[in-house]
C-alpha positions in Angstrom: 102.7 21.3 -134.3 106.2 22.8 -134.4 106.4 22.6 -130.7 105.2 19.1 -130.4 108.1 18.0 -133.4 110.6 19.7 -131.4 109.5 18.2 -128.7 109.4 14.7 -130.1 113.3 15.5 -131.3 115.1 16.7 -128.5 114.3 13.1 -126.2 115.6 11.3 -129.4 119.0 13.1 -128.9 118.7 13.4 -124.7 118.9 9.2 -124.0 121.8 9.3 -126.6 123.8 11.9 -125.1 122.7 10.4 -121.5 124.0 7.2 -122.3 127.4 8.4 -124.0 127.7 10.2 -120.7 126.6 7.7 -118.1 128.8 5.2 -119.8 132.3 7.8 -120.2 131.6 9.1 -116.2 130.9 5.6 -114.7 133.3 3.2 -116.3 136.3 5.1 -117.3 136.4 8.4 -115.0 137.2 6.4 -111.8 140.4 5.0 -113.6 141.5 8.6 -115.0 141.5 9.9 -111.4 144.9 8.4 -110.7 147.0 9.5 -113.1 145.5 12.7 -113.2 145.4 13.8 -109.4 149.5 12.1 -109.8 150.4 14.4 -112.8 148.5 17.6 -110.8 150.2 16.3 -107.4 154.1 15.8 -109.4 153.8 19.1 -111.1 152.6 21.1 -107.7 155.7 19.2 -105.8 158.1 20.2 -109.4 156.8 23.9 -108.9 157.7 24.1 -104.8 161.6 22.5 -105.5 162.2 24.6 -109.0 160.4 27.9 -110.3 159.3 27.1 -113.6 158.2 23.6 -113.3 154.9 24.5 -114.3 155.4 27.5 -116.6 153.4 26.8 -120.1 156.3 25.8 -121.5 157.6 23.0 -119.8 154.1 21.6 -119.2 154.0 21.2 -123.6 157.4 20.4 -123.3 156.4 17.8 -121.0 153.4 17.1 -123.1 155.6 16.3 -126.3 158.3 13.9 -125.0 155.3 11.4 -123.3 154.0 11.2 -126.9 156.9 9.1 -127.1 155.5 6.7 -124.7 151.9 6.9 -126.1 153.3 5.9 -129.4 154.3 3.0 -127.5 151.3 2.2 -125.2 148.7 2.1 -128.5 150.4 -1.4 -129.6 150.5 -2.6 -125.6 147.3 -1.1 -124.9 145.6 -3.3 -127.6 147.7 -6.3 -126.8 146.6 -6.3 -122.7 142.8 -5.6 -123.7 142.8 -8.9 -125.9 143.2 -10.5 -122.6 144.8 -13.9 -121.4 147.3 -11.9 -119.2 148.6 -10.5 -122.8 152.1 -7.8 -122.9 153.9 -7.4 -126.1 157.9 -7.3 -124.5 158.9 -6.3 -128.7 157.5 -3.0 -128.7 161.3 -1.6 -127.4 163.1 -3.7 -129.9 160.4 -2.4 -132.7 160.9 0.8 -131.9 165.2 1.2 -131.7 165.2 -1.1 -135.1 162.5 1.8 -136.6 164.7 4.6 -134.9 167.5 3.1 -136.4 166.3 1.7 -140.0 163.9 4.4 -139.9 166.5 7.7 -140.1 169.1 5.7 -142.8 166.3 4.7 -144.7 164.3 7.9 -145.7 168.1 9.5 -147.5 167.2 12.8 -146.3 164.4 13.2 -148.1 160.7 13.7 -147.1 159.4 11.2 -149.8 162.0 8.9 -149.0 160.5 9.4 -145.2 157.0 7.9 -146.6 159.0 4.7 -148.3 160.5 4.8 -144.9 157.7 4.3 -143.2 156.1 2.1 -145.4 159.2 -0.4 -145.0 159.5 -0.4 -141.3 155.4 -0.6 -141.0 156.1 -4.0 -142.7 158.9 -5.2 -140.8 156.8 -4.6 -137.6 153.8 -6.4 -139.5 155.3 -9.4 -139.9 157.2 -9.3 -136.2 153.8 -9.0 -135.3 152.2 -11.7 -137.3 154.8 -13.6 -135.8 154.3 -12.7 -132.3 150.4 -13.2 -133.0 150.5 -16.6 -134.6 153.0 -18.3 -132.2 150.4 -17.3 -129.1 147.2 -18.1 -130.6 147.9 -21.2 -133.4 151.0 -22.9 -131.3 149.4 -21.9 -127.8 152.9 -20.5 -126.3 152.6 -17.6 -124.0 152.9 -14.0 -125.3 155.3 -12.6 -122.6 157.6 -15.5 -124.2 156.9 -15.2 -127.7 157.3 -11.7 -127.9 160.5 -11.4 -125.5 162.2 -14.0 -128.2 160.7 -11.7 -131.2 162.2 -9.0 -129.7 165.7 -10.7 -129.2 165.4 -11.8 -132.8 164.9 -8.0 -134.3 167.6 -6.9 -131.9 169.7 -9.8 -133.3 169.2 -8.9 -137.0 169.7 -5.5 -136.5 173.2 -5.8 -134.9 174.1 -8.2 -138.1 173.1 -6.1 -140.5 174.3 -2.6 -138.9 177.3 -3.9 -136.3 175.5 -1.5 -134.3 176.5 1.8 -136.1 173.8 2.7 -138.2 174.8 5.0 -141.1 172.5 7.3 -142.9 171.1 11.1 -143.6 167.5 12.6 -141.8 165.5 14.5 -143.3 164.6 17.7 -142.6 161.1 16.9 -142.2 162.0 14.5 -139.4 163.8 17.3 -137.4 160.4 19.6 -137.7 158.4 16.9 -136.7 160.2 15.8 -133.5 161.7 18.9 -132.7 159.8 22.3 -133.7 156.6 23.9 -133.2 154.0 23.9 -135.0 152.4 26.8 -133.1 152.7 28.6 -129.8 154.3 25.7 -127.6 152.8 23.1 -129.0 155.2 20.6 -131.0 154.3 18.6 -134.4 155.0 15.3 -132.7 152.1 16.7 -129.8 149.7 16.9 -133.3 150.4 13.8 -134.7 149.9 12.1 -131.0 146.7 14.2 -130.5 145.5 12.6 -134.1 146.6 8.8 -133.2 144.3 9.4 -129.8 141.5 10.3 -131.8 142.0 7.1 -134.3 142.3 4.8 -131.7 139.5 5.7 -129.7 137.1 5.3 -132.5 138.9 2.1 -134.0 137.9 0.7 -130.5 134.7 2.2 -129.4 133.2 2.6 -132.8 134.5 -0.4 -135.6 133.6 -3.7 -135.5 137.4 -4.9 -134.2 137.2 -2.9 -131.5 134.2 -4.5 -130.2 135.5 -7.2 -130.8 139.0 -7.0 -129.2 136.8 -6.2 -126.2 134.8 -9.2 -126.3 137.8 -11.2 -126.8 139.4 -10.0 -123.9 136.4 -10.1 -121.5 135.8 -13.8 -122.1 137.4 -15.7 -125.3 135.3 -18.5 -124.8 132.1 -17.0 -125.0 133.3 -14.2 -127.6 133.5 -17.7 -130.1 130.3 -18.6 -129.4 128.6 -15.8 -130.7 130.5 -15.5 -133.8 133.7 -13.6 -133.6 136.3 -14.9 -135.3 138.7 -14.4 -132.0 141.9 -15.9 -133.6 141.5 -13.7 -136.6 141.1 -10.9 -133.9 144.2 -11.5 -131.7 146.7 -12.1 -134.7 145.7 -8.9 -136.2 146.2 -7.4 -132.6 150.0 -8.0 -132.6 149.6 -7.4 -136.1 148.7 -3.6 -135.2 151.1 -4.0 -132.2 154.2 -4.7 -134.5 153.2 -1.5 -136.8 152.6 1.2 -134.5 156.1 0.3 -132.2 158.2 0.1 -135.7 156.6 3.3 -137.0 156.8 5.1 -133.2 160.5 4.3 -133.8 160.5 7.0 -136.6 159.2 9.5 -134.2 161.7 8.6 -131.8 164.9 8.9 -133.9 162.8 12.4 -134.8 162.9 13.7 -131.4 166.5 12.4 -130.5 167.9 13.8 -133.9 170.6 10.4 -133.7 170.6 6.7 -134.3 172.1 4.5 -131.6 171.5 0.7 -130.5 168.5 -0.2 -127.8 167.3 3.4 -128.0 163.8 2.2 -127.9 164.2 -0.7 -125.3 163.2 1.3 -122.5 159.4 2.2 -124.0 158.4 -1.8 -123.7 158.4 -1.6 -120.0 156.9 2.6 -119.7 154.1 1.5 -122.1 153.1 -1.1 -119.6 153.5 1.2 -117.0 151.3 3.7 -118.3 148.8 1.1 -119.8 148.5 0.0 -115.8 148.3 3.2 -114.3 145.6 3.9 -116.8 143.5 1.7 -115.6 143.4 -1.0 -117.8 142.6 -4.5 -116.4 146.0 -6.8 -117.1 143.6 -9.9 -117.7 142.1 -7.8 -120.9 138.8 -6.6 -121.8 138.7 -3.7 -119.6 140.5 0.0 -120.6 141.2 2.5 -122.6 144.0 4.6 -124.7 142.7 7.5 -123.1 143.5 6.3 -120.0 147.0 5.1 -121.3 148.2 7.8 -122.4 147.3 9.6 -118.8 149.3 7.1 -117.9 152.4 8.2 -120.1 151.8 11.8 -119.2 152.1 11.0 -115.5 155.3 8.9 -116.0 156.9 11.6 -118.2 156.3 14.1 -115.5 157.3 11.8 -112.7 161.0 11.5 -114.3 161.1 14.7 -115.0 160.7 15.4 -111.6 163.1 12.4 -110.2 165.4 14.8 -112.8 165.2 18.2 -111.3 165.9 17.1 -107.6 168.6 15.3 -108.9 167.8 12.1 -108.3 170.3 9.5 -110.0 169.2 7.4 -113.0 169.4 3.7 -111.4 167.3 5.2 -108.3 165.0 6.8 -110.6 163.8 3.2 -112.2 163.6 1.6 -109.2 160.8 4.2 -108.0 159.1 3.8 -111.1 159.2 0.5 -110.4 158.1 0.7 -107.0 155.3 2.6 -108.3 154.2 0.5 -110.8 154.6 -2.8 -108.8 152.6 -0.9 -105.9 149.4 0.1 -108.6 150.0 -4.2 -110.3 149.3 -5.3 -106.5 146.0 -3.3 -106.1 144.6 -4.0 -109.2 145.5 -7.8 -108.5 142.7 -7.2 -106.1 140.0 -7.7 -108.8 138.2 -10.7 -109.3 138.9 -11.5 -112.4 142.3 -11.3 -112.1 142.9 -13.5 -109.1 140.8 -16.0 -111.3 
């Protein structure tokens, strides 16, 4: 009898663990092969022009300044998987006004960190809500509506600061961004490790990220069956808005000083590393996973444009030969020629 119970247990587990398998290795591993074999393929080119390049080290170095850039890519990843050709342009202006605001608003202290936080979260809400309720209730186009919400957050900040933002950082900021919190592994590295975690269950196991899924794959059909897709998409940017004002924080933690447009350059890296992850541009399709493989591969590709000296306006225009080269062949799906 024992045998035959254990028996009738272990195939109830078996199809479960199949499944979670078949579904990981078929529809997401094929789109982590590129910025994986490019990271390996960077960091063995690195090694053979500068000894070192690889040492444990600089690879968790490496590690802790792309969590910059996933910080970024969790607002952009959710706002291309909800579709409709979808890319938040605020998420740099969020993120300098959180650097900024963020660092004169906590006083130096760690509680005045959480008030900190708790502020700018809001601020980014309602540039979200914004953002979210201009595409989906006045039909304008999000590219638009968020490249004008970010020109108005860059706007108000230079009227308030006159772009010299005064204030004190705490010391808890400084650990966070710029210590270890064991062997070579940074705090920042934790607290990015923890938001990958979140954000992969929020979308494979709650009802919104099944949802935001739906949405994306088809919006029409999504309604038919009973998701409320407008609620869906507004609380999107809504997300969107708080994770880029709050990854500002982390930013001004890892640069230690507050200066203007110091976050404009994550709008277009997010996007870059949401791509190269693999996620379809015309939504439904991707994961954060595969985002922030995406960020990792960047990091270590400017690294590497660094160390052989390569100058800073030729650096961007290979990443952007890069990224336009990976847009083109995944303009070869169906769905997005449609």
């Amino acid at each position: 009898m024992s045998d035959d119970k254990a028996a009738d247990a272990a195939p109830s587990r078996a199809p479960f663990l199949r499944t979670v398998w078949r579904d990981i290795s078929e529809k997401e591993i094929k789109n982590y092969l590129t910025p994986i074999f490019g990271t390996i393929l960077l960091f063995m080119l690195g090694q053979l022009v500068v000894h070192g390049f690889t040492s444990v080290h600089s690879v968790f170095n490496y590690f802790a300044l792309a969590s910059l850039t996933m910080f970024a890519c969790i607002g952009q990843t959710l706002v291309v998987l909800s579709g409709n050709s979808g890319i938040d342009l605020s998420i740099g202006a969020l993120m300098s006004i959180g650097a900024a605001w963020g660092g004169a608003l906590s006083g130096g202290t760690t509680i005045g960190v959480l008030w900190a936080v708790i502020l700018i979260g809001t601020i980014g809400a309602m540039c979200g809500l914004l953002s979210g309720a201009s595409v989906q209730y006045l039909g304008m186009p999000a590219m638009v509506v968020t490249l004008s919400v970010g020109n108005l957050v860059n706007g108000a900040y230079l009227a308030v600061t006159k772009g010299q933002p005064a204030g004190t950082s705490a010391p808890i900021l400084k650990t966070i961004g710029t210590e270890n919190a064991f062997w070579n592994i940074r705090w920042i590295l934790i607290i990015a490790i923890v938001c990958i975690v979140i954000i992969e269950l929020v979308l494979r196991k709650t009802k919104y990220g099944k949802s935001l899924y739906l949405v994306g794959t088809n919006r029409n059909a999504s309604g038919l069956i009973g998701i409320k897709t407008q609620k869906t998409l507004v609380m999107t940017y809504v997300l969107a808005g708080i994770s880029a004002a709050v990854a500002g924080i982390l930013l001004f933690s890892v640069v230690g000083s507050m200066q203007a447009g110091m976050g404009n350059d994550y709008t277009m890296l997010a996007v870059a590393a949401v791509v190269i992850g693999g996620t379809n541009i015309a939504g439904g399709k991707g994961t954060y996973i595969g985002a922030i493989l995406g960020a990792i591969m960047i990091t270590v590709l400017t690294g590497f444009l660094t160390v052989i000296q390569i100058p800073e306006g030729a650096r961007n225009c290979i990443k952007g030969l890069i990224l336009l080269s990976i847009l083109l062949a995944y303009a070869r799906s169906a769905k997005l020629r449609q």
